[in-house]
N, C-alpha and C positions, 0 to 999 in steps of 0.2 A: 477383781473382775475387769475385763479387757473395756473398754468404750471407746467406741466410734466415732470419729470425727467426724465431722458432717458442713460442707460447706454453706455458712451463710447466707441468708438472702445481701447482696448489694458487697457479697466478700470475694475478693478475685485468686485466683490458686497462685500460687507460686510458679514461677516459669517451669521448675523442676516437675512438679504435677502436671502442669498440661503436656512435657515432653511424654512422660508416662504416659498419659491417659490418650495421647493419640499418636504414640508409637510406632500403631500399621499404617496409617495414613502416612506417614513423616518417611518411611521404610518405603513406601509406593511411590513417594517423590524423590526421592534419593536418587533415582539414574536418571528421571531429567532435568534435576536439576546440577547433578554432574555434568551430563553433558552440556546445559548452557552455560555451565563455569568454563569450560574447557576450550568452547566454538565461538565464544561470545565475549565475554570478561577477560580471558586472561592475552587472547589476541593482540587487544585495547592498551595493551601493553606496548604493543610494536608503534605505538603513535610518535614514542620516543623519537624515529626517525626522522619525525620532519622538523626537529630541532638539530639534525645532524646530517654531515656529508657521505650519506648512508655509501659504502661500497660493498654489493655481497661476499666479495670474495675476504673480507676484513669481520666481516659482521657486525651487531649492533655494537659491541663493549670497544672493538679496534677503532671505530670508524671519530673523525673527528667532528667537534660538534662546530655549528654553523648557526646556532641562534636565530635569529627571526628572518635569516637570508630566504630560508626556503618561501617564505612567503610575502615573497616580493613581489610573485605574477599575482598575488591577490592585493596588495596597498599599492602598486603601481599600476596597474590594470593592465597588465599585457590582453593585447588582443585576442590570442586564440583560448583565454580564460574568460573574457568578458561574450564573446562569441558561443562557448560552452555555457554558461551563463542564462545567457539570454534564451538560448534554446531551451535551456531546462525550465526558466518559469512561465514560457509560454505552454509548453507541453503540461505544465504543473498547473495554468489556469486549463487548459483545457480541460485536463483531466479531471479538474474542482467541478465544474461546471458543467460536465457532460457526463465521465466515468462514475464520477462520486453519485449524484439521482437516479442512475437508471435501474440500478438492482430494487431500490424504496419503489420506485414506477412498475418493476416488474415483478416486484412480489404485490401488489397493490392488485394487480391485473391477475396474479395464479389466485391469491385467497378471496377474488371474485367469481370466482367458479364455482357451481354446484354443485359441476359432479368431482367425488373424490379418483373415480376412476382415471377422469381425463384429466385433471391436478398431477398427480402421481405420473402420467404418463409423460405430461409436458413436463414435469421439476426431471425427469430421467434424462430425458432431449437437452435439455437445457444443461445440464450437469457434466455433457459429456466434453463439450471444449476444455473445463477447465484440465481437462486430466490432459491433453495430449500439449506436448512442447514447445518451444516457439518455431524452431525448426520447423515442426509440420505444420503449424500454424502461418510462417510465413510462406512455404513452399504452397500451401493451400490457397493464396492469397494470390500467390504470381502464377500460380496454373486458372485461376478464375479471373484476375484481372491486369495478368502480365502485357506485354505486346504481343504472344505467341498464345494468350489465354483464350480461356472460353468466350469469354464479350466479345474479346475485338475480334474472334474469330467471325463468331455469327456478325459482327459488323462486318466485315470483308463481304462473305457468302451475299448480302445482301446490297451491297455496293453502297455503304454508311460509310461514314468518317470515323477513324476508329480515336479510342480514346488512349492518353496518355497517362495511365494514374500510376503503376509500380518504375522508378524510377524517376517521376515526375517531382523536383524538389519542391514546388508551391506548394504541390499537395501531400506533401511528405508528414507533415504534423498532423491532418486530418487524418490520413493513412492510418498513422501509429495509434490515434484515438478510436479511430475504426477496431481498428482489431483486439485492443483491448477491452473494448464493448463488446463485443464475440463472443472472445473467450471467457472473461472471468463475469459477466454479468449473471447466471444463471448461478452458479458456486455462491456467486455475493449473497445471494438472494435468504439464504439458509436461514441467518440471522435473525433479518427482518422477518421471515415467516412465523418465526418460531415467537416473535416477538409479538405479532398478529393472534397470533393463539392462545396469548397470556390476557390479551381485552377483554373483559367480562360481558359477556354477549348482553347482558341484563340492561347496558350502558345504549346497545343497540336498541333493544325494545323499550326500553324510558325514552330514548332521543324519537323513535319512531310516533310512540304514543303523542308524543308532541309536537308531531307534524312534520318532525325536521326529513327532509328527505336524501336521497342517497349522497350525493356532495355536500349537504352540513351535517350527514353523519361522520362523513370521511373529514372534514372538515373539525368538528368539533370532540372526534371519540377518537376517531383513527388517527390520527397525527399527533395529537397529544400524548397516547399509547403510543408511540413512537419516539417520540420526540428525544427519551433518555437514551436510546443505543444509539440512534443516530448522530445527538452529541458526541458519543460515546465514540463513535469511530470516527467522527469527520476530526476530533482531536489528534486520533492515530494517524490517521491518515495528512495532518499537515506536519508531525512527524518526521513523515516516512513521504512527504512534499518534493523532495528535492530529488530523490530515486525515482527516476521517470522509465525502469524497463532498460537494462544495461542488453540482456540477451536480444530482446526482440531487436534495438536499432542496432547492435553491433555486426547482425545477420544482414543490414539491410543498409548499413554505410556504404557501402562502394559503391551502389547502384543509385545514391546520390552526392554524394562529396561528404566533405566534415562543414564545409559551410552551414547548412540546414540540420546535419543531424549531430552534430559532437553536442554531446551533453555532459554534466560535471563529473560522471559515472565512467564514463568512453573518453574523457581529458584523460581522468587519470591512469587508464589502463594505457594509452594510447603514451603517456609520458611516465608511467612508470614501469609497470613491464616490456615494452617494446622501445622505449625513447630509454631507457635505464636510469631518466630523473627520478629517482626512487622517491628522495625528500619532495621532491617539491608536489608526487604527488600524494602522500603520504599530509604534507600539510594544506591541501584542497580537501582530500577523503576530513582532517578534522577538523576543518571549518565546517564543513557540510556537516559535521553531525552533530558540532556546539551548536549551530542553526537548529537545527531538527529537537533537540533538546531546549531552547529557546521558546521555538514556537508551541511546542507540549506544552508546560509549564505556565508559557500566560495565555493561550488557550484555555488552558484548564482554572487557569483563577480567574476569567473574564465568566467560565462557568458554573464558578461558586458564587460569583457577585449575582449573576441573574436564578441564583438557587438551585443549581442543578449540580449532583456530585460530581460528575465529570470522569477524570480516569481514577480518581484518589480523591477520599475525603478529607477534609481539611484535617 
């Protein structure tokens, strides 16, 4: 007589059984996780070159190697690397400090709303920048605030002082903060709401019952209900710190120099597909992304020590 195996309480399957037993699932990931092998990992391969005097027409295996030379505009500080540099972690504080709150602010302000109708209508409005390009996104920008735009026009008509903001290098960093708030703040927003929707309303009517009113509910229920995705992404997002937007500023370089807007994304485009320094920008691209792996990682265990899982549990 045949008998049934039957898994244990506290008994774990064999690797070979859990392959089995989630087979479709494993089969469902299979093409993307193909494709992130293919677009992502095995690329990570080409970093080889910034240990070597990469020439295309020799290829990786031809080309002679050069050792830690490539990265000399980073342990000597060449200028128009420390210049790239600079612009990138101001753009990087701006974006901590302005970009990073305003989606938690403005999903704060949608799941304030009563009516579901008019919720839905503003998350539509709000949804729609993120989908359209930087292209139209900056062309939108310099037909409403160009020298030939909307504003300075009606300032003309009206005999005002017209203003200088598309092209304007001082204000070039706000600009880029600007328009990043536009576009993806509404998109950002998704997360947080959905996250807003998981607070057990019960949490609201106990806080109420006890006096607390609309800012120590948000204070004490809402933020706390918050508080894991928001670790959760401000960890990605120092990451992914150092990518300040390569399409928006490289749309909108000439129209202020590389002074103000080269950043470490437009260095290396600028010195390695156009300047043909392949290595040297090949070894800028991977310090930027030992950094970004850096900063995950004791982000993430500065988030274990105050008890919070972070991206990965210990």
């Amino acid at each position: 007589m045949l008998q049934r195996t039957t898994k244990q309480p506290g008994q774990q399957l064999s690797l070979g059984r859990r392959l089995v037993r989630d087979r479709v699932l494993l089969l469902f990931a299979l093409p993307g996780t193909a494709l992130i092998i293919a677009f992502h990992y095995v690329p990570l391969l080409g970093n080889v070159i910034a240990f070597k005097d990469y020439q295309p027409f020799l290829g990786i295996g031809g080309s002679d190697w050069s050792g830690w030379a490539n990265f000399s505009v980073i342990f000597n500080g060449d200028p128009a690397f420390l210049r790239a540099l600079k612009n990138t972690l101001i753009l990087t504080s701006l974006q901590s400090v302005f970009v990073f709150p305003a989606p938690i602010l403005l999903a704060l302000l949608l799941n304030s709303l009563f009516s579901e109708r008019i919720k839905r209508i503003a998350q539509s409005i709000l949804y729609l920048p993120h989908f359209m390009s930087w292209v139209i996104v900056v062309a939108l920008f310099q037909q409403m605030l160009g020298g030939s735009g909307l504003l300075n026009n009606y300032l003309r008509s009206h005999d005002l002082t017209t203003i200088n903001i598309i092209g304007n290098s001082e204000l070039f960093h706000v600009l880029l903060t600007s328009q990043i708030i536009w576009k993806d703040t509404g998109w950002a927003t998704i997360l947080f709401l959905a996250a807003l929707s998981q607070i057990d309303s019960q949490l609201y009517e106990a806080a109420s019952v006890d006096g607390a009113n609309r800012m120590r509910q948000l204070w004490h229920v809402t933020l706390p209900g918050l508080r894991g995705i928001i670790i959760l992404l401000f960890i990605l997002r120092l990451g992914d710190s150092l990518t300040v937007g390569f399409e928006q500023i490289i749309l909108q370089q000439q129209a202020v120099g590389r002074d103000v807007s080269e950043v470490l994304d437009t260095y290396v485009y600028n010195n390695g597909v156009l300047g043909g320094a392949w290595g040297v920008a090949a070894a800028v691209g991977l310090v930027k992304g030992v950094v970004g792996v850096i900063l995950v990682l004791t982000a993430n265990k500065v988030a274990h020590i105050f008890g919070e899982q972070g991206v990965y549990s210990r």
